[in-house]
N, C-alpha and C positions, 0 to 999 in steps of 0.2 A: 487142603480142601477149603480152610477159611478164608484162605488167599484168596482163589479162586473162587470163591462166593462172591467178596468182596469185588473184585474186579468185574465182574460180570453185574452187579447191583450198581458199580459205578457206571460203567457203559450203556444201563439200562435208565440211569438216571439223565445222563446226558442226552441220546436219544431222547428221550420224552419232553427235556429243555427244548432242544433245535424245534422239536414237532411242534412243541407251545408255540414260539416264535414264529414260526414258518406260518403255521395254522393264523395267530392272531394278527400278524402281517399281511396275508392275503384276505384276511378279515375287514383291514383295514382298508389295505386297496380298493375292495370293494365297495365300502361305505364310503370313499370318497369320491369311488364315480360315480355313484349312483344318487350320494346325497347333494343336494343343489342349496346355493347362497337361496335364503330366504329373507333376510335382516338384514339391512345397513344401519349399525349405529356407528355414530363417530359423538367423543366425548372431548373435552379442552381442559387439559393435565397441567398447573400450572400455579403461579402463585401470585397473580396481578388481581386478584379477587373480583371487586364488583365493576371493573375494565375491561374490556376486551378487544381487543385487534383483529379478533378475527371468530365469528359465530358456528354454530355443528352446522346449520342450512350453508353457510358457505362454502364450509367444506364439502358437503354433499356438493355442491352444486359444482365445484374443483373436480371430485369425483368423475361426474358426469358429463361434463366438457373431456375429461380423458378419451375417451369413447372405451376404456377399458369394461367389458362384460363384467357383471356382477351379479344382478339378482337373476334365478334361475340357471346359472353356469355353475357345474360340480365343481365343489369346493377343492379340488385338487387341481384345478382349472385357472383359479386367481390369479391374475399378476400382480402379486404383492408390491411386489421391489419397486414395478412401475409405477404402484399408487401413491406408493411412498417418495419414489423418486419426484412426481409429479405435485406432490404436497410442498414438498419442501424446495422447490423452485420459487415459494414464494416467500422473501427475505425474513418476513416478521416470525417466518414459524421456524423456531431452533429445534425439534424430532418431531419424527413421523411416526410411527407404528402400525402398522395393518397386520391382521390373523385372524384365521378362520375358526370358529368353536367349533367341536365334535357335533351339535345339534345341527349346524348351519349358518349362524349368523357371523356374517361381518366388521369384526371389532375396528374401528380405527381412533386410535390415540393420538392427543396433536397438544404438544407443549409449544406456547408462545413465548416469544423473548422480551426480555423485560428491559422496556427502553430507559435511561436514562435521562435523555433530554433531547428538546424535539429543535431541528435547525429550520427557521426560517430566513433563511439571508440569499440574497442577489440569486434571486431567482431557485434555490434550493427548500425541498420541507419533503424532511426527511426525518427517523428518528435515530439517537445514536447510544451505544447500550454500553456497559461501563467495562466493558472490554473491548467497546473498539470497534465494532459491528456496526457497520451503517447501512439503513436500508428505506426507500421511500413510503412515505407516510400512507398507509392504504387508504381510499375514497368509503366514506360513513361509516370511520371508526377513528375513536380519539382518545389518547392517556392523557388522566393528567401530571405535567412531566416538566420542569423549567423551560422555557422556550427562549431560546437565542435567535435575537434578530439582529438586523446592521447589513454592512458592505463587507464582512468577512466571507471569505469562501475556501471552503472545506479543502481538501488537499487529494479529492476524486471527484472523479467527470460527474455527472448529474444522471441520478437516476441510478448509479451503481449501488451495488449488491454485495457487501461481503467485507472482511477484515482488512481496516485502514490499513494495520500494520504490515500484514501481508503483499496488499498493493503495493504498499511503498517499497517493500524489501524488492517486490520484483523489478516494479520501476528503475531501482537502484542498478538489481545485477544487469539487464541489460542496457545502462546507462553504461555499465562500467564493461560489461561484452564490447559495446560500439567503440570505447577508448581503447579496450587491448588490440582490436582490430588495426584500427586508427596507429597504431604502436610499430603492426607490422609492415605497413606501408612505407613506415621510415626506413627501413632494411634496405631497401634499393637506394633511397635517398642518401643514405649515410654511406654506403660503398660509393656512387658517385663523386662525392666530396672526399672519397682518400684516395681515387684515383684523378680528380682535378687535381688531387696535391701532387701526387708523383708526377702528372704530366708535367708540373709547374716546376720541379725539380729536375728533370729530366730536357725540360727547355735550355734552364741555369745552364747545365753542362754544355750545352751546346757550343763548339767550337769551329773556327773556319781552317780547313785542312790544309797544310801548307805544302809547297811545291820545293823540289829543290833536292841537294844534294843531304844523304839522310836524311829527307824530311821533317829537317827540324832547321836548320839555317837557310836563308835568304841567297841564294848560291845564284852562278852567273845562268841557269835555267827558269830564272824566277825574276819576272820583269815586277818593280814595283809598283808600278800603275795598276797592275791588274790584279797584285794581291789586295791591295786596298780596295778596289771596285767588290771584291768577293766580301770583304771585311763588312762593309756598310750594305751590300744582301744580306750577309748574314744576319746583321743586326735587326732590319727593318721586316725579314723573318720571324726573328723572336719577337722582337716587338708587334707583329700582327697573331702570331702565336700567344702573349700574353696576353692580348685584348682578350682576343677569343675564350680563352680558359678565364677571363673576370668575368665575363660575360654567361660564361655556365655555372660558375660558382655562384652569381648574383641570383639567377632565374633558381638554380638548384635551391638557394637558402630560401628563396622564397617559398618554393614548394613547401621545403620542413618547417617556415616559418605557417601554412596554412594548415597542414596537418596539426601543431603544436596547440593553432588556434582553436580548433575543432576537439582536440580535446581538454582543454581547459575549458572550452564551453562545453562538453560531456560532467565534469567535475564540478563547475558551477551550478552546472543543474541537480546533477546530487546534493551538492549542497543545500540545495534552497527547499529538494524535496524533503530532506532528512532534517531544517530550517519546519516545515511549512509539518510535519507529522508532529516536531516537540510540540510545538505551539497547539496543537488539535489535543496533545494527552494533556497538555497543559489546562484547556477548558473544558477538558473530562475529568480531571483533578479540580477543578476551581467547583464545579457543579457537584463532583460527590462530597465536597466540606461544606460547602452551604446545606447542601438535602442532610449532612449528618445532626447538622445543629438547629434544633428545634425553633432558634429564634433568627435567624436568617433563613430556614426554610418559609417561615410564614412570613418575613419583614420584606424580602427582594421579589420582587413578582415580576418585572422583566429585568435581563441581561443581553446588552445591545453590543456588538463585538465588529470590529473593526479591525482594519489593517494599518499599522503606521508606514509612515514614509522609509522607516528601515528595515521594513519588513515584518517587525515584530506586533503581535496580536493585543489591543487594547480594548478591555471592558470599560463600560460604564454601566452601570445600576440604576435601575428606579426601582425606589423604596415607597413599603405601603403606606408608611406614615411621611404628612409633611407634604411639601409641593416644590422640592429639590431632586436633581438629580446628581449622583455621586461617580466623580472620578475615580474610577479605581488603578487605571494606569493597565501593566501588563499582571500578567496573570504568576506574578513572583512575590512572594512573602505574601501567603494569601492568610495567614493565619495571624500577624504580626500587622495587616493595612485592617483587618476588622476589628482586630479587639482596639487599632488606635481609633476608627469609628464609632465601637461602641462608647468609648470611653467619653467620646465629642458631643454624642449624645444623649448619653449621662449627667455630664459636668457642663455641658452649654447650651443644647438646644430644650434643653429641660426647663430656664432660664429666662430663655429670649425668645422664647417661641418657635414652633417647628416649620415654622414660613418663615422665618428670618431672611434666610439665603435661596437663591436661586441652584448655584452648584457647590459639589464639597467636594475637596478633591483632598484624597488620600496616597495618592500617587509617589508623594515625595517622601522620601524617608525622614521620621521625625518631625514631622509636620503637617498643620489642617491649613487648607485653602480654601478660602469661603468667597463665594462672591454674589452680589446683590442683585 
């Protein structure tokens, strides 16, 4: 009997779950067709404080360019994903968030990214974030952030959107898809070249059939004149037969010799891409040691960055004190070229005054170059 109480109190409790559920489910459905967006707020979540990249009116204003429906459209209605998606089209903003409150208003959350240092060189201004994220500098809005100017140019087309690293990688793999391709093409080329060699061998063998008794002696059926006349056809045969086969082997090597070219220049351009990405973390690295040290953050106020003649990436500095500009060379032992700086001007420009030299170059290992 208490069994049976028991089971029937459990079935009557489940029953009354589903009904709650069902009940406050169509409860809700209701409320969300019938309740309409009322509110657009958007807010900017984020840790750049009294800078910004990007304002709430602009996001509205993103918003509304969407043509996505908002205020007045039941809130079950929103295209979220889209507003989100269409937020973050735009480089500088790292999350999006859009959702609808029970009351009606339209929450949208917008975290901006936090640029590291802003490129202005040959023809690029853009900013770049200390992972690697490059994205163009938005029009009346400004960090303040190291700025890199010069003849250097970044290692992506202008105006791109999105993870250096990434690019490069893909760059890479279909650099290296076009070489395996390039790879198979040789397959025909390389059987060509084992059957010029057999032909060429099979030439060799070539002999002039003899007449006569057995076939193999000079017998009275076998006038010698006319063996000999066969003898030098034969020859001037092969010998037009071996032209011919140097003459396929030459043009064939050439083939493999253009294909071979085509992908060692596939491989050199990997190189120079995966060349041209060190050298870019390299002045993502040079920029986060300086911003970490309180006296090179405030002493360097520009960094001019250049290309050398070997490809490799060379700063120079202008310091706030003094009316010299500093060699720094490439962007290697950056810890070990400034404390021998600090050191120079400590122990020398302390001295002789900070207009002494026109340039200081710390470029070379274990030594200061100064010049007037």
């Amino acid at each position: 009997m208490q069994r049976t109480l028991r089971i029937v109190m459990m079935t009557l409790l489940w029953v009354f779950v589903v009904a709650f559920v069902v009940f406050f489910h169509s409860r809700a459905r209701h409320h969300r067709a019938n309740t309409t967006v009322h509110t657009l707020s958007v807010s900017i979540t984020d840790s750049l404080r009294d800078e910004m990249l990007v304002t709430s009116k602009t996001v509205e204003r993103w918003i509304e360019h969407t043509k996505i429906p908002t205020i007045g459209v039941p809130i079950g209605e929103v295209d979220l994903a889209g507003i989100e998606q269409n937020i973050r089209q735009n480089g500088f903003i790292e999350r999006a968030s859009a959702y609808v409150t029970y009351s009606g208003e339209l929450r949208v959350e917008v975290s901006q990214r936090r640029p590291l240092m802003r490129l202005m060189v040959d023809g690029y201004d853009c900013y770049v974030t200390g992972e690697g994220f490059i994205f163009p500098a938005p029009r009346l809005a400004a960090v303040y952030v190291p700025v890199i100017t010069g003849s250097y140019t970044p290692p992506v087309p202008k105006g791109f959107v999105g993870n250096v690293g990434e690019y490069i990688s893909e760059q890479i793999a279909k650099s290296q898809a076009v070489a395996d391709t390039l790879q198979y093409e040789k397959v025909p080329l390389f059987k060509a070249t084992q059957d010029i060699a057999d032909s060429v061998r099979a030439v060799r063998r070539m002999q002039v059939e003899r007449k006569g008794w057995l076939g193999g002696f000079k017998g009275p059926f076998e006038d010698y004149a006319e063996f000999d006349e066969r003898v030098a056809a034969k020859r001037a045969e092969k010998a037009a037969l071996r032209r011919n086969l140097r003459y396929m082997s030459r043009e064939n090597d050439k083939k493999i010799a253009a294909v071979t070219k085509r992908q060692d220049a596939e491989s050199e351009k990997q190189k120079k891409l995966q060349k041209r990405y060190e050298d870019f973390l390299k002045l993502i690295n040079f920029v986060k040691y300086i911003e970490q040290d309180s006296f090179w953050r405030a002493e360097i106020v520009q960094i001019v960055a250049s290309t050398m003649s070997s490809g490799d990436l060379y700063l120079e500095l202008v310091p706030r004190t003094g009316n010299h500009t500093v060699r720094f060379g490439t962007a290697d032992d950056v810890e070990q070229k400034l404390d021998k700086l600090l050191t120079f001007y400590e122990n020398g420009l302390r001295n002789i005054g900070w207009d002494a030299y026109r340039t200081i170059s710390v470029e070379y290992k274990g030594q200061v170059v100064c010049t007037k």
